[in-house]
C-alpha positions in Angstrom: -117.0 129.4 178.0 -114.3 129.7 175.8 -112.3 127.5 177.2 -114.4 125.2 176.7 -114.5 125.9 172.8 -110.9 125.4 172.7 -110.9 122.2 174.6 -113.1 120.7 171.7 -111.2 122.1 169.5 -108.4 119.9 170.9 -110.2 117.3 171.3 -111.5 117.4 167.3 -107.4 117.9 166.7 -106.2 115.4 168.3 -108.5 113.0 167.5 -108.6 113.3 164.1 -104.5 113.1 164.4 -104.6 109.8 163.5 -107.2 109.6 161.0 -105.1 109.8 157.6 -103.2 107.0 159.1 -106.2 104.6 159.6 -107.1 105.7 156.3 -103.9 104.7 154.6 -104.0 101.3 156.6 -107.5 100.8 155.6 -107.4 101.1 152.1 -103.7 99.7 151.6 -104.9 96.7 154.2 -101.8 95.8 156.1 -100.3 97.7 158.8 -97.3 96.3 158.5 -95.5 100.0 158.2 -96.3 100.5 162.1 -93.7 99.4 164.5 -94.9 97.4 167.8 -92.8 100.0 169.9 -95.0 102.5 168.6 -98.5 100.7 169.2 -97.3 99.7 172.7 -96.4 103.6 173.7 -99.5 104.3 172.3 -101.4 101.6 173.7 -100.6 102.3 177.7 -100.2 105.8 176.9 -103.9 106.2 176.4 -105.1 103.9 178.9 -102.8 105.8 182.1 -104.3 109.0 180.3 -108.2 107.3 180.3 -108.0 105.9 183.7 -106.2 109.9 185.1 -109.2 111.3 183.7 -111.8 109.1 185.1 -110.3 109.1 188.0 -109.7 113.5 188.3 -113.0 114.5 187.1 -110.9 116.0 184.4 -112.7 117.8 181.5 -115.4 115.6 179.2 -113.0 116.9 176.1 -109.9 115.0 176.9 -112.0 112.2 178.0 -113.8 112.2 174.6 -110.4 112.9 172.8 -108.9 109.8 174.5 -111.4 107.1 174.0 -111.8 108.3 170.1 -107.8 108.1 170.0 -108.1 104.5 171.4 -110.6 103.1 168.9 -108.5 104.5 166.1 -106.0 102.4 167.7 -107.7 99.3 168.4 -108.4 99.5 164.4 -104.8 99.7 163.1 -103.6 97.5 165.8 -106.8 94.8 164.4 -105.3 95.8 160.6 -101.5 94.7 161.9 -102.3 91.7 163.3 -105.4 90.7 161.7 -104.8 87.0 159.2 -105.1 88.0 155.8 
């Protein structure tokens, strides 16, 4: 039972990692700060991490955690390369 508290706590932590970025992007509208070698890591690191969960029967949390992470991602990645 309580490792299942501290799983969502991870899960809250990590996906809210990214939030003050998405923020910052949002309100300054460009993304232009955020380098593609960074979005691509990103990018196929939380796909092979979705599709190792689906496929384990891992734990819900980092399921959850990931697919949050990813649509955070998908937003700044619409922001930097979004027309103006």
């Amino acid at each position: 039972m309580i490792i299942n508290i501290i799983g969502y706590i991870g899960t809250v932590l990590l996906s809210s990692a990214s939030i003050p970025q998405l923020y910052k992007v949002i309100k300054e509208k460009h993304a232009l700060g955020l380098h593609w070698y960074y979005l691509l890591f990103i990018f196929f690191g939380l796909i092979s991490m979705i599709t190792y969960v689906a496929f384990t029967n891992k734990s819900i949390q980092l399921l959850i955690s990931y697919s949050l992470q990813l649509i955070i991602f998908s937003i700044l990645i619409y922001k930097k390369y979004s027309p103006k």
